[in-house]
Every structure is written in structure tokens, then in C-alpha cells.
C-alpha positions as YAML, in Angstrom:
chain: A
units: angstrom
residues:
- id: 1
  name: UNK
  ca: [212.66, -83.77, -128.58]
- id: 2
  name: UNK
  ca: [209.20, -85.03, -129.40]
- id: 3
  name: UNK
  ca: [206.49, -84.54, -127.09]
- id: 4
  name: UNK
  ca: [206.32, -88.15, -125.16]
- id: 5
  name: UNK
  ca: [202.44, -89.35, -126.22]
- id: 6
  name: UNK
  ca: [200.20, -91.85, -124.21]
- id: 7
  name: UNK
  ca: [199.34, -95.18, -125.39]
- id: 8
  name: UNK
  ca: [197.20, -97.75, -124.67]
- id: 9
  name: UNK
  ca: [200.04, -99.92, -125.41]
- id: 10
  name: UNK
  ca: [200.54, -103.04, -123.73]
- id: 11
  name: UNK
  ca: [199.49, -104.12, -120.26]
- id: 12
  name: UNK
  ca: [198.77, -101.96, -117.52]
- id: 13
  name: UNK
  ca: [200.46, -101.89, -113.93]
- id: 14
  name: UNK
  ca: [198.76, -105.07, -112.12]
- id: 15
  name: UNK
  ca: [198.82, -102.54, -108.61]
- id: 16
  name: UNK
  ca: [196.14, -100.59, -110.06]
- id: 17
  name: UNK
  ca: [194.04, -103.65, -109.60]
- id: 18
  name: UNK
  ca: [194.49, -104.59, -105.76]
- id: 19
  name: UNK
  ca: [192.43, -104.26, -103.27]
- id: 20
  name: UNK
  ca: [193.58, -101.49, -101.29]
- id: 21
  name: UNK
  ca: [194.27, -103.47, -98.39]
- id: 22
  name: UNK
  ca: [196.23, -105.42, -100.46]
- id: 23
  name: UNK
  ca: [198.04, -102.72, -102.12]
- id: 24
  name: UNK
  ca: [198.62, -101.16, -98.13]
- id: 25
  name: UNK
  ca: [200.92, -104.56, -97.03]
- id: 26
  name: UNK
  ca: [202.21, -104.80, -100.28]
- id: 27
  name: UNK
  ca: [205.24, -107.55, -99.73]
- id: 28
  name: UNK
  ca: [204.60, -107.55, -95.88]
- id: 29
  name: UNK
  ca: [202.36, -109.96, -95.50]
- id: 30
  name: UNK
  ca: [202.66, -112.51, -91.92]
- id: 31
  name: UNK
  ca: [201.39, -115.42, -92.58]
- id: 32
  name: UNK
  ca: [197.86, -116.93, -94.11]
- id: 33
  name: UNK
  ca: [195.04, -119.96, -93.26]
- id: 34
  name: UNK
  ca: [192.07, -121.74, -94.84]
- id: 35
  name: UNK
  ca: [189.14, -120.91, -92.63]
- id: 36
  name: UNK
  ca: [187.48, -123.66, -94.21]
- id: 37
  name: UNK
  ca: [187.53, -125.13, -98.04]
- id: 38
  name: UNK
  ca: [187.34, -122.18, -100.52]
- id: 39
  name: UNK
  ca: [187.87, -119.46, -97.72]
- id: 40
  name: UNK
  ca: [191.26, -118.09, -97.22]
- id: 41
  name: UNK
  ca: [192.86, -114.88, -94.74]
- id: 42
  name: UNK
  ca: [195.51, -113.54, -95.51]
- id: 43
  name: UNK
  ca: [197.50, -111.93, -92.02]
- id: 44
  name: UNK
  ca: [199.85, -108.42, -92.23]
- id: 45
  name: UNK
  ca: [202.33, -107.48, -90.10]
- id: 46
  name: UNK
  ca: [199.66, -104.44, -89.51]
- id: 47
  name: UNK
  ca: [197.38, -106.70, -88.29]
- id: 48
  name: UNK
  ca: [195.34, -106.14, -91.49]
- id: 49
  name: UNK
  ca: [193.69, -109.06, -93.20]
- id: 50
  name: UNK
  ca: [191.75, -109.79, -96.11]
- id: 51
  name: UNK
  ca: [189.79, -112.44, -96.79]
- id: 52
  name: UNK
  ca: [188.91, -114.44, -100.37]
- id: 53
  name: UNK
  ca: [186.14, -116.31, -101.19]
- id: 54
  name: UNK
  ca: [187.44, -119.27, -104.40]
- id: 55
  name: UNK
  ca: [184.46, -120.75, -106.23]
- id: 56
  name: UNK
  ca: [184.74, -122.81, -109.08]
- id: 57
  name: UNK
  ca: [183.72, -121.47, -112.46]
- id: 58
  name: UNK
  ca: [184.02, -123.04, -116.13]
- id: 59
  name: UNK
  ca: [186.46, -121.30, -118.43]
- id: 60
  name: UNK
  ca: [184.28, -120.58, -121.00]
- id: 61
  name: UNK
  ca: [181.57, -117.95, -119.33]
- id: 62
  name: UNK
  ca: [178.38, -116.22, -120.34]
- id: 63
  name: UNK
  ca: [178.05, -112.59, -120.10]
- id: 64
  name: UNK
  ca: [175.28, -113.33, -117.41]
- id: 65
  name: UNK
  ca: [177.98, -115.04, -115.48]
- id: 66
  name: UNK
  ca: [180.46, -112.14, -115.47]
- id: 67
  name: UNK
  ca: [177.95, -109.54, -114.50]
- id: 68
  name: UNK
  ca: [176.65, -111.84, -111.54]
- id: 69
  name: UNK
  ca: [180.46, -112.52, -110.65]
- id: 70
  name: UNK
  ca: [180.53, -108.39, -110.77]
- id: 71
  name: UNK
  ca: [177.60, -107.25, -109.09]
- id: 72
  name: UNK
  ca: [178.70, -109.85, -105.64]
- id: 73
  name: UNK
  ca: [181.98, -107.96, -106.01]
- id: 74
  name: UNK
  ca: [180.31, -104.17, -105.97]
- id: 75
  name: UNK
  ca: [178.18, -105.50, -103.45]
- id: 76
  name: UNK
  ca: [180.43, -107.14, -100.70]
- id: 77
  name: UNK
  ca: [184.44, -106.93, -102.16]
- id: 78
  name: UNK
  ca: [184.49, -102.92, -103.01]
- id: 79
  name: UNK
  ca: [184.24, -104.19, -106.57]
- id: 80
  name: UNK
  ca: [188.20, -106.35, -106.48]
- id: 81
  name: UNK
  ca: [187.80, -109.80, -107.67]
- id: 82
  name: UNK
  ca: [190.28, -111.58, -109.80]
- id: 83
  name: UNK
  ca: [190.53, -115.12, -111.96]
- id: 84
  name: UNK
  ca: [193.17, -117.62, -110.97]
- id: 85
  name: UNK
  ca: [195.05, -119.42, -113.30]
- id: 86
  name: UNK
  ca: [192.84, -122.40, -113.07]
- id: 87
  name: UNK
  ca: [189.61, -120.73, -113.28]
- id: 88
  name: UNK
  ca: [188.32, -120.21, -110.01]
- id: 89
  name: UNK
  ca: [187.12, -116.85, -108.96]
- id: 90
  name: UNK
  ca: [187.87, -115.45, -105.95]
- id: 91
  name: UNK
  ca: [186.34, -112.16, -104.39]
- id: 92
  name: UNK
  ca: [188.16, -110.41, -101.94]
- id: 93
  name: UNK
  ca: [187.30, -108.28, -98.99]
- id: 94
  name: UNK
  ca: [188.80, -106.73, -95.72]
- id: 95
  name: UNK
  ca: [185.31, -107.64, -93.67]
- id: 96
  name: UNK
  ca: [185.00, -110.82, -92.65]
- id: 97
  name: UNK
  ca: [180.87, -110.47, -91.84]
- id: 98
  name: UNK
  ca: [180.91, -110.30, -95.96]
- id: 99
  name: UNK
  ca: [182.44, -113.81, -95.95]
- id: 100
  name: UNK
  ca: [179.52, -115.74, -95.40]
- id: 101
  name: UNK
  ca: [177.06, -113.34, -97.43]
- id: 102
  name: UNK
  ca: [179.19, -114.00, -100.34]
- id: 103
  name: UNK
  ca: [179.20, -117.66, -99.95]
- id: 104
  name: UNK
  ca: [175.40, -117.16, -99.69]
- id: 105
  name: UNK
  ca: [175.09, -115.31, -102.45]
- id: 106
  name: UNK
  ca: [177.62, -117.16, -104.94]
- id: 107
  name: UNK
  ca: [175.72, -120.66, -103.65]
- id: 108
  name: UNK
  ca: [172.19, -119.43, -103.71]
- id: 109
  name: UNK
  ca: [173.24, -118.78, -108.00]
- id: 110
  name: UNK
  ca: [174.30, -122.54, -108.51]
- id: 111
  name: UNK
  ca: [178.18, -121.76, -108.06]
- id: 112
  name: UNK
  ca: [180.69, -124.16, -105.98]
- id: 113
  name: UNK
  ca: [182.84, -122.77, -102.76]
- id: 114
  name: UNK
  ca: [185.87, -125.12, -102.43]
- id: 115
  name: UNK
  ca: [189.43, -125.80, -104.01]
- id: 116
  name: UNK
  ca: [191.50, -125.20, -101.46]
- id: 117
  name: UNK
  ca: [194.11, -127.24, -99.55]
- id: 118
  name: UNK
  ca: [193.32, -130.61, -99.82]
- id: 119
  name: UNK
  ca: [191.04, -130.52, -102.30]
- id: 120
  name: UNK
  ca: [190.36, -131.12, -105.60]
- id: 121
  name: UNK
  ca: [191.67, -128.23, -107.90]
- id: 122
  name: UNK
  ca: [189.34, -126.56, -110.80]
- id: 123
  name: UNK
  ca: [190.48, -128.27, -114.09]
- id: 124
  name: UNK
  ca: [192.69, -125.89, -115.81]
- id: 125
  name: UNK
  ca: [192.14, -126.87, -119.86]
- id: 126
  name: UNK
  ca: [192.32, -126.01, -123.29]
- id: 127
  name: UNK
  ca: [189.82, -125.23, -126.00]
- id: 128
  name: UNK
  ca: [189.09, -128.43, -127.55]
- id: 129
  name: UNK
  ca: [186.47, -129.10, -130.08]
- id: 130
  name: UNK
  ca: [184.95, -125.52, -129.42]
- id: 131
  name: UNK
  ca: [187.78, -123.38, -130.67]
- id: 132
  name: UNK
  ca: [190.97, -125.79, -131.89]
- id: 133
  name: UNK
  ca: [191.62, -126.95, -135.55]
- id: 134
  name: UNK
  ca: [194.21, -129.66, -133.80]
- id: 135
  name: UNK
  ca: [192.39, -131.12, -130.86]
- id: 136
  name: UNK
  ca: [192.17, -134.45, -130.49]
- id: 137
  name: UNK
  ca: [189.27, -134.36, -127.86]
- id: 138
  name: UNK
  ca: [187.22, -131.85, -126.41]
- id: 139
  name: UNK
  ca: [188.38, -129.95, -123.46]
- id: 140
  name: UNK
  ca: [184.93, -128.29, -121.68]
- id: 141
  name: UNK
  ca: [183.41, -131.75, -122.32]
- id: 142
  name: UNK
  ca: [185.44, -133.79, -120.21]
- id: 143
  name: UNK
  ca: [186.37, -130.87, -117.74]
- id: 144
  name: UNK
  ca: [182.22, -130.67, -117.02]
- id: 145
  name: UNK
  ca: [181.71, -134.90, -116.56]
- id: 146
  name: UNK
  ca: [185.34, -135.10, -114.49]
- id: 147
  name: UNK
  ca: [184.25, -132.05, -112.45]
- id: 148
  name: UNK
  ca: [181.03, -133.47, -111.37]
- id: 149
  name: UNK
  ca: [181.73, -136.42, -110.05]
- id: 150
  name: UNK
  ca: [184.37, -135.19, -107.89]
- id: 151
  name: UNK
  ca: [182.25, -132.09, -106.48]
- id: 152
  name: UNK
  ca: [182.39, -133.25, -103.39]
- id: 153
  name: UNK
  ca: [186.43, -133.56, -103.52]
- id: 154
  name: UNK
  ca: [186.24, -129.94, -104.19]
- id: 155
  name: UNK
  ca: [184.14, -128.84, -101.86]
- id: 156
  name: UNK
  ca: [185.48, -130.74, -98.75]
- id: 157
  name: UNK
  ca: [188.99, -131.55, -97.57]
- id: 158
  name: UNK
  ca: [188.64, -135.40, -98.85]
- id: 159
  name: UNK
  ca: [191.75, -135.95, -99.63]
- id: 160
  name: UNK
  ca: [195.39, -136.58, -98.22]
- id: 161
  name: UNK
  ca: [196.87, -133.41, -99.50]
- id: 162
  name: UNK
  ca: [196.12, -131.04, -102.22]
- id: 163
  name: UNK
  ca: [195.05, -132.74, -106.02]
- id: 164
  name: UNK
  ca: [195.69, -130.03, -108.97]
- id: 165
  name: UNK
  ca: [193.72, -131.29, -111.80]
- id: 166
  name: UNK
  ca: [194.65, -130.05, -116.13]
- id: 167
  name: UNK
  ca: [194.02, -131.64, -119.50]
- id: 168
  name: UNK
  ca: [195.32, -130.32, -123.23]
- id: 169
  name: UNK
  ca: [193.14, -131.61, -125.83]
- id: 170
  name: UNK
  ca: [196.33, -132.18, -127.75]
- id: 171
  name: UNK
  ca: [200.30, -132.89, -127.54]
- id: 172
  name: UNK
  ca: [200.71, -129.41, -128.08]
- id: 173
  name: UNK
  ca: [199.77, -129.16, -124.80]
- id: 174
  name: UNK
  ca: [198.45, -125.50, -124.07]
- id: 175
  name: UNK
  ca: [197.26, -126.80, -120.61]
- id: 176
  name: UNK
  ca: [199.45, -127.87, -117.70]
- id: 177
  name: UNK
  ca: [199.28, -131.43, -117.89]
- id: 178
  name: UNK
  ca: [202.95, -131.87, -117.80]
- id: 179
  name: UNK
  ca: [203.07, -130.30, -114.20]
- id: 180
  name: UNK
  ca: [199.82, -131.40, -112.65]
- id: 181
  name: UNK
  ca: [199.11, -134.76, -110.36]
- id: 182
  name: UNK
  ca: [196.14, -135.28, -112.52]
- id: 183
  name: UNK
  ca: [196.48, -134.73, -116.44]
- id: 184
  name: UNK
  ca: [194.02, -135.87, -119.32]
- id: 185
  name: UNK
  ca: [195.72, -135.44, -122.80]
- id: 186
  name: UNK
  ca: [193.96, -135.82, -126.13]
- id: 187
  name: UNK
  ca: [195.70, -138.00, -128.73]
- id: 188
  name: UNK
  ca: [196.04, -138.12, -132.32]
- id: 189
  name: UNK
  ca: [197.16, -142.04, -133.00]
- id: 190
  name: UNK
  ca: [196.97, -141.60, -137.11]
- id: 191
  name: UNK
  ca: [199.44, -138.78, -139.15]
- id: 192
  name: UNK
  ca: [197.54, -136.06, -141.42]
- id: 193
  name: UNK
  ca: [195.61, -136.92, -144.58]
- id: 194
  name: UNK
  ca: [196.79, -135.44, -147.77]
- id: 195
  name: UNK
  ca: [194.57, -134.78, -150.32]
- id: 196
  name: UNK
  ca: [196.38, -134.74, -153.76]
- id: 197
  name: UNK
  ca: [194.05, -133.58, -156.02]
- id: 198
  name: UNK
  ca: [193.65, -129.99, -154.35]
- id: 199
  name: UNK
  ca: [196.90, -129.73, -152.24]
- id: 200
  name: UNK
  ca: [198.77, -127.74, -155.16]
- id: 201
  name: UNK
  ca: [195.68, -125.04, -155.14]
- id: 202
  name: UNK
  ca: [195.50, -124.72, -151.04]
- id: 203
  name: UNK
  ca: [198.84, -125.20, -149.79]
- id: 204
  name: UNK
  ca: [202.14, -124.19, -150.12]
- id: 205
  name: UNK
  ca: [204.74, -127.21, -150.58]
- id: 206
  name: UNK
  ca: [207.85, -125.58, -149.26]
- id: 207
  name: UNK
  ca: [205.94, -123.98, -146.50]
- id: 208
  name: UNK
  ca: [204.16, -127.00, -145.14]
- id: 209
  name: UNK
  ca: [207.48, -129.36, -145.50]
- id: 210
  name: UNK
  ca: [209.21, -126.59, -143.66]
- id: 211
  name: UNK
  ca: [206.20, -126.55, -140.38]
- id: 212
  name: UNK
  ca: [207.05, -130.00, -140.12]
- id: 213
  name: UNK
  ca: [209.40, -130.26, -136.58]
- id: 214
  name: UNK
  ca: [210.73, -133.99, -137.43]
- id: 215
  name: UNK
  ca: [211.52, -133.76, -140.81]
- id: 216
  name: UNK
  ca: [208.25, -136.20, -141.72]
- id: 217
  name: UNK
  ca: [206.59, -134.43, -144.71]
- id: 218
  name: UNK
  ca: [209.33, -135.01, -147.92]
- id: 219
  name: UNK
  ca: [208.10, -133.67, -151.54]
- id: 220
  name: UNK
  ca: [206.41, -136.36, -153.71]
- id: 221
  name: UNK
  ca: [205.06, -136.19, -157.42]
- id: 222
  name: UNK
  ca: [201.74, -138.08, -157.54]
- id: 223
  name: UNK
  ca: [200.50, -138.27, -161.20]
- id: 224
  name: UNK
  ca: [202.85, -136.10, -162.32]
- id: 225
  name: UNK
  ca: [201.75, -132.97, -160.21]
- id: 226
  name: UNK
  ca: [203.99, -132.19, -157.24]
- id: 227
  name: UNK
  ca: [202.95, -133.15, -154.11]
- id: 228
  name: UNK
  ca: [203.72, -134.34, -150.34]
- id: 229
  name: UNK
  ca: [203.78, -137.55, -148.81]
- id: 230
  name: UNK
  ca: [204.67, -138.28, -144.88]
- id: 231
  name: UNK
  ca: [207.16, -140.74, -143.22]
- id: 232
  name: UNK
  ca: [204.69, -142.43, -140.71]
- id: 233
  name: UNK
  ca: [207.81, -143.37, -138.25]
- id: 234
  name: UNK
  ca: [208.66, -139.88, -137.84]
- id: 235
  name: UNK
  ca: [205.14, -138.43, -137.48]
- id: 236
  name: UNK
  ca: [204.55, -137.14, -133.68]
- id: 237
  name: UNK
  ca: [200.66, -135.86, -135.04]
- id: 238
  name: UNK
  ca: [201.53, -132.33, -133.83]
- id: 239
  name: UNK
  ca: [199.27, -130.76, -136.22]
- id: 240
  name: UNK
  ca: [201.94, -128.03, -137.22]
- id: 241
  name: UNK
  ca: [201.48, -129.41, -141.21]
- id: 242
  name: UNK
  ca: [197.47, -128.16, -140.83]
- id: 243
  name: UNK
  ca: [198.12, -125.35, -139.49]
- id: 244
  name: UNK
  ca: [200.48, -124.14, -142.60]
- id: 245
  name: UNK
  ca: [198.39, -126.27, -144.91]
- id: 246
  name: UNK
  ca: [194.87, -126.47, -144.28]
- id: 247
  name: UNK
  ca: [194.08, -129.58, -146.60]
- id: 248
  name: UNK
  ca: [196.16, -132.21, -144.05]
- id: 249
  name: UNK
  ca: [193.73, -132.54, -141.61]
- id: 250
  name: UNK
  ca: [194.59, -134.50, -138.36]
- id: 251
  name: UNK
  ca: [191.80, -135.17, -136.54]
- id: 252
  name: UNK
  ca: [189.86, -138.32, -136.98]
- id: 253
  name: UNK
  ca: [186.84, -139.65, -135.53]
- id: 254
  name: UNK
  ca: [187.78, -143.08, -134.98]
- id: 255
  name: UNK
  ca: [191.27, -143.49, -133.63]
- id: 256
  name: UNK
  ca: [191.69, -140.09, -131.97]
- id: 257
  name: UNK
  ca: [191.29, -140.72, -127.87]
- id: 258
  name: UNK
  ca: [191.97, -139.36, -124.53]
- id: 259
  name: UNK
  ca: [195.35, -140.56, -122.40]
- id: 260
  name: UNK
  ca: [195.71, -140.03, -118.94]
- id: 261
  name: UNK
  ca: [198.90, -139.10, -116.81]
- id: 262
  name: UNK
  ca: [199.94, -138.89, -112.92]
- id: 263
  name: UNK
  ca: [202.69, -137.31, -110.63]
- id: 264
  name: UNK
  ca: [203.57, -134.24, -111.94]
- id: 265
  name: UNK
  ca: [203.61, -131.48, -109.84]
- id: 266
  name: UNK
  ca: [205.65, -127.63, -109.65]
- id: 267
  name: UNK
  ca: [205.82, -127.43, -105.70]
- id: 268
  name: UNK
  ca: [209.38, -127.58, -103.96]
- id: 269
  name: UNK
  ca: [207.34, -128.56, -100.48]
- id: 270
  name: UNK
  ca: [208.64, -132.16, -99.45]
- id: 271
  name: UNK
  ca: [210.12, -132.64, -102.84]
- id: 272
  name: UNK
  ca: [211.71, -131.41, -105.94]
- id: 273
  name: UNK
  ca: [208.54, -130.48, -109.00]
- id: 274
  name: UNK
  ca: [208.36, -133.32, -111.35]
- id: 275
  name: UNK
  ca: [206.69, -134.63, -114.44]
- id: 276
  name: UNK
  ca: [203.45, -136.46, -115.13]
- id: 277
  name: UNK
  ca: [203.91, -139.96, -116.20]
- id: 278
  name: UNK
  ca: [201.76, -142.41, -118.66]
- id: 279
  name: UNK
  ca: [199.39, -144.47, -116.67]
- id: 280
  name: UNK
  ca: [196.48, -145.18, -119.25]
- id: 281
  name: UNK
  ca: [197.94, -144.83, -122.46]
- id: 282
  name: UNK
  ca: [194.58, -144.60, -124.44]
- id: 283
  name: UNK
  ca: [190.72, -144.10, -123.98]
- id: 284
  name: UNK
  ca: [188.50, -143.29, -126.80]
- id: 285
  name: UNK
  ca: [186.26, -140.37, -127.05]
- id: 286
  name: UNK
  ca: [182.65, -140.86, -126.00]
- id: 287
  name: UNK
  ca: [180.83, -137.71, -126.13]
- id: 288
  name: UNK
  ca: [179.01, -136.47, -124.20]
- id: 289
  name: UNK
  ca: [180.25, -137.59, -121.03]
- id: 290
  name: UNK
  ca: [182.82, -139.39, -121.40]
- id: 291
  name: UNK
  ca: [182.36, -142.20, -118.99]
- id: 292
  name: UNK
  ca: [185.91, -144.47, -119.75]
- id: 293
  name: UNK
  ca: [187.75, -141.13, -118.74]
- id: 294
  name: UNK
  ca: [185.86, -140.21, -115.79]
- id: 295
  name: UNK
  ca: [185.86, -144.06, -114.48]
- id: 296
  name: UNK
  ca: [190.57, -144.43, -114.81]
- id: 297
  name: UNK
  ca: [190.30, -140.69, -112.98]
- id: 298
  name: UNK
  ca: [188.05, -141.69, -110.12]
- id: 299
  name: UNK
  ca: [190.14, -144.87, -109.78]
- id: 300
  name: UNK
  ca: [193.04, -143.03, -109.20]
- id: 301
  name: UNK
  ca: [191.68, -140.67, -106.58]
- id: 302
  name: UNK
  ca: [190.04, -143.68, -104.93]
- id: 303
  name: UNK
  ca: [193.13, -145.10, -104.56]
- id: 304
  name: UNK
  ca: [194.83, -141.78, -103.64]
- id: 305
  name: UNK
  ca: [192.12, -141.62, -100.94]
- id: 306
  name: UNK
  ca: [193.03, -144.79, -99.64]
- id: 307
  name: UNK
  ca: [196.97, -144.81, -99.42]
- id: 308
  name: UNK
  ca: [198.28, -141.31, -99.23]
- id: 309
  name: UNK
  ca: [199.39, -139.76, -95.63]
- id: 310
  name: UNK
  ca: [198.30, -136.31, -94.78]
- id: 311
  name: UNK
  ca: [199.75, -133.90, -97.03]
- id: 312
  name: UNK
  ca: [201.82, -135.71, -99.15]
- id: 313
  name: UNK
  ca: [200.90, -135.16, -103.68]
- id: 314
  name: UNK
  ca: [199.51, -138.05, -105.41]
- id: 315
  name: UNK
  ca: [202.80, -138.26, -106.89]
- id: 316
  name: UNK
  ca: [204.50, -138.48, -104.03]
- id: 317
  name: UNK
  ca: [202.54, -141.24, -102.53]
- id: 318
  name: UNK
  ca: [203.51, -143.31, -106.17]
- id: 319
  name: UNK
  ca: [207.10, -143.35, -105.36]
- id: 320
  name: UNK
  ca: [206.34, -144.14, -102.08]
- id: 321
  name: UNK
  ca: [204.47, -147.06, -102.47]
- id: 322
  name: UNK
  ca: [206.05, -147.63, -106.29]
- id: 323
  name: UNK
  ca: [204.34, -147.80, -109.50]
- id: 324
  name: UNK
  ca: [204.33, -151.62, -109.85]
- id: 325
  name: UNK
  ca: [202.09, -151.52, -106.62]
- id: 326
  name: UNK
  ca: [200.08, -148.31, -107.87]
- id: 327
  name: UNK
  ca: [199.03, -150.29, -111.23]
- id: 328
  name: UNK
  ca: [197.96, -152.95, -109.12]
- id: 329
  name: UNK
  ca: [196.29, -150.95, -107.38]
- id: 330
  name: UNK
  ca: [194.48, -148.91, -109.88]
- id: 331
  name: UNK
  ca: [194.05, -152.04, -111.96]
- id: 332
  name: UNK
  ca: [195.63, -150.22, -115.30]
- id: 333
  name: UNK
  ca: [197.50, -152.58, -117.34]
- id: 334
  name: UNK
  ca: [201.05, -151.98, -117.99]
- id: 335
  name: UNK
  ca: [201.73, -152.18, -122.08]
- id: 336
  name: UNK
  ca: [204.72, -151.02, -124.39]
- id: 337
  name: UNK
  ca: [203.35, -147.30, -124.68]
- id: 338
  name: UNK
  ca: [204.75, -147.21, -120.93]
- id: 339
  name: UNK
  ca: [208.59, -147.60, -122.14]
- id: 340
  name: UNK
  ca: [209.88, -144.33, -122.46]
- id: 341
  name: UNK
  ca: [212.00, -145.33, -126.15]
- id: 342
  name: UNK
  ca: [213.20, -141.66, -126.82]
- id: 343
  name: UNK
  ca: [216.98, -141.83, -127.44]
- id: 344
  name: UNK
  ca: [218.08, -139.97, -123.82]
- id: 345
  name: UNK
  ca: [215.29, -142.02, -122.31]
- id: 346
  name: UNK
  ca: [218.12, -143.64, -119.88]
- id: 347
  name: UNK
  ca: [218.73, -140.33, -118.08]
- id: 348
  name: UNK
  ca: [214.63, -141.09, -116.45]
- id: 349
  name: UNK
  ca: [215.55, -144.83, -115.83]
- id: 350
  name: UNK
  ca: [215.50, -146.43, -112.35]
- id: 351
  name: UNK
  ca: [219.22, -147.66, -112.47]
- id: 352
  name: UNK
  ca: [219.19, -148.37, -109.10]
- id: 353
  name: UNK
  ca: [218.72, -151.83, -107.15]
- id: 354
  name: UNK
  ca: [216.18, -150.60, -105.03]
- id: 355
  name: UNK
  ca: [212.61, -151.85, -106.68]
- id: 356
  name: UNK
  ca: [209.48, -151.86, -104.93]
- id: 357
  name: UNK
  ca: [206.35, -154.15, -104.82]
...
């Protein structure tokens, strides 16, 4: 039998990375509270607790960042931090005099204390203009104007119950606007250009056709050289064609926007999870701050503020009230683009009598 050999192969065991506390009360844990936004305690059946400190943070970080975010962990959490999912930080620690020294510390540097329970979440996004070859917007753009003007959401307990915020800079969706009660989703309203002349020396023709998820891209012969030409109807501007074939590029200044989407949420508490839903089906792309997009979100959250009960998800408080009397509300007009047409479309259909206004 061959000697068994170590590897750094794959990812190692997620334990060795607890606190020990943590790691101590493993799967016993009692209960757990917000002291007060961005602090949480967590209660064993020991009667241990540990304590986390959430501050917001930007996905994309500078090294001076990360070593600030380490040296407040050596120097109050026994070095344990970790990253959520949406981009917060949160340092923990078993002594809850280091609670307010962290605070201190992490405030003192510039960095928000906040996002939880009824709060605004961190945005959790995508890479946008920075990193993407199919984004339709930016991502750390819009995160940075949305983010400041609802600091104070995030920092306070504003709001009825808890608002988880996202936004994919394309369909593709690598962000989780499909499940948030917030989502901003870049759009791409034209299909990909094809450029004749050179697609023969860049680009595969079998390959590319084959990307294609709908069947749009067919083989053409323009000027007697082989070629590809697209079926508009069929076109969902995925961006899969560019990525096989670099000279069908997607994005276009003009007509690529921002949409915006509400409801969704992956909670069983009160109700089943459920899906975002169109609400603005296009804003265009105003760099640097994107003031259209900012503007239809703080509408919504105004209006959130206004007619939610405690506790209860912005999509909840939609089908409460019902969406003919949230788009008065929020003043969004209600177009075609809002008719689901897909060809199972009737399965999401109110078939009931019951309508409300």
C-alpha cells in the first residue's frame, strides 16, 4: 500500500477556525440577543457567551483594511474574526468589557457598527464594471451611493423588521437578488454585436452557436464568408455568446440600465421564502452616483417605514396591503414589463377573487 501523503488539497476543517468558546458549546448553544444594532451574545447551556461586534465593510478591500480589521482582532477577539456572506465583519470575543473598545476602535477608523435586526443589511453584490466582461452596470458604484444614504437605517433599528439588501450587475445574477427584499439588477436591453469582418479569425462558429442557452445565434454566410447572425426574439442578453466568442460584445453604453425588484426573501419566520418581483422595470446608468437608483430605493423604504408592523419583511407588508396599493404608494408606474409572459407564467397568477386596493 502506498504511503498516504498530505496535501494541501481542498478546504480545510472550518473548526480549526472558531473561537474556542465557540468550538467549547459546539451545537449547544441556549439562546442569543442584540444588545444593541451591530452587537450580538450568543448564550450556552454552560453559561458561556460570546459576543460579536458586525460592522459594515465594502467587498472590495485594501490591504490596509485587512490588517486594521486584523490587528482589532489580535488586540481584543484572541485574533477570531470572520466575513459574513454579505460583507460585514464581525469580531468575536468571550469578554464583554472588549465590546465597547472594539466599537471604539472600529469607529474611531471610519467603519460603521450596525446591520442587525431591523436594520438595513450590507449590500451583498457582484463585480460589475471592475472585474465582469458581462455587466450591465457597476456593482461597487451603486452599492457605495445606496449605502450612504441609508447609513442611518443601518446603524439604528429604523425600520419595521429586518431589510436584506443585494444587486447582480447582470441576469446572470451572481448576487442574491432573487432572494432579497431589496434587489438592484443590471440590464442588457440590446442582443450582442457581431462583427463580420473578424469573427472567422476570433471565434469559433460551432462553439459560440453551441453557448447560446435559447437557441438564438443560427450560422449565416455574410459575403460569402461564414458567419453568425442572432434571432432578436429569442435573445435573453445572457452574455454566454461573449464569453465563448469574444468579438459579440454585449454591453452598451446607451441602453444598458439598472432594474429594481422587491419581496423576496429565504426566511420560513411568518411565511414561506419567496421571490423578488419587478417593481421598476428600468433606470439608466448615471455614474457616479447613480441618483435615479438611489431615489426608487429610498422610496420604497420610505414607504416600508411608513406601513409595515413590527417585524414583518418588506415583502410581507406588499401582500398585506397588495401591490396595486404599494405602486400607489411608491408612485412606480405599472407597464407591460410587469406581465410575467413566460409560458408557465399562470402557475404565479392571482387566480383567486380576492384583490386588494
Amino acid at each position: 500500500m502506498a504511503e498516504e501523503r498530505i496535501t494541501d488539497q481542498g478546504a480545510k476543517d472550518y473548526k480549526e477556525f472558531l473561537h474556542p468558546v465557540m468550538l467549547k458549546n459546539y451545537g449547544q448553544w441556549k439562546y442569543h440577543e442584540i444588545v444593541k444594532p451591530g452587537v450580538l451574545v450568543h448564550v450556552a447551556e454552560s453559561g458561556d457567551k460570546i459576543y460579536t461586534v458586525r460592522i459594515g465593510s465594502p467587498r472590495l478591500l485594501s490591504t490596509k483594511s485587512i490588517r486594521f480589521f486584523m490587528a482589532t482582532a489580535d488586540k481584543y477577539c484572541d485574533g477570531f474574526l470572520r466575513w459574513t456572506t454579505r460583507n460585514n465583519v464581525e469580531f468575536m470575543t468571550d469578554k464583554e468589557e472588549n465590546v465597547d473598545k472594539i466599537i471604539k476602535e472600529v469607529e474611531a477608523d471610519g467603519w460603521p457598527v450596525g446591520g442587525t435586526g431591523r436594520t438595513a443589511s450590507n449590500m451583498v453584490h457582484t463585480q460589475g464594471w471592475v472585474h465582469c466582461h458581462t455587466s450591465a452596470t457597476d456593482a461597487s458604484g451603486i452599492v457605495k451611493s445606496i449605502m450612504d444614504s441609508v447609513f442611518e437605517d443601518f446603524t439604528n433599528e429604523n425600520l419595521p423588521g429586518k431589510l436584506k439588501m443585494a444587486l447582480a450587475c447582470c441576469l446572470n445574477m451572481c448576487g442574491a437578488v432573487h432572494a432579497s427584499d431589496i434587489s438592484v439588477l443590471g440590464i442588457h436591453r440590446r442582443p450582442p454585436k457581431v462583427d463580420y469582418h473578424l469573427l472567422g479569425q476570433i471565434c469559433e462558429i460551432p462553439t459560440t452557436i453551441a453557448a447560446c442557452p435559447t437557441g438564438a445565434i443560427r450560422q449565416d454566410i455574410v459575403d460569402g464568408v461564414k458567419a453568425m447572425k442572432i434571432v432578436e426574439d429569442q435573445c435573453m442578453f445572457c452574455g454566454a455568446c461573449y464569453t465563448a466568442c469574444p468579438n459579440m460584445p454585449i454591453a452598451d453604453p446607451l441602453n444598458d440600465g439598472v432594474s429594481v425588484w422587491v419581496g423576496g426573501k429565504i426566511s420560513n419566520a411568518r411565511s414561506k421564502p419567496t421571490m423578488t418581483k419587478l417593481v421598476v422595470p428600468y433606470l439608466p446608468n448615471n455614474p457616479p452616483r447613480w441618483p435615479e437608483v438611489v431615489e426608487a430605493v429610498n422610496k420604497i423604504i420610505s414607504v416600508y417605514k411608513e406601513n409595515g408592523k413590527k417585524y414583518e419583511r418588506l415583502g410581507e407588508m406588499i401582500e398585506r396591503i397588495g401591490w396595486p396599493k404599494f405602486f400607489k404608494l411608491t408612485g412606480f408606474e405599472f407597464t407591460k414589463y410587469h406581465v410575467d409572459d413566460f409560458k408557465l407564467a399562470f402557475k404565479s397568477y392571482n387566480t383567486s377573487a380576492h384583490l386588494r386596493f
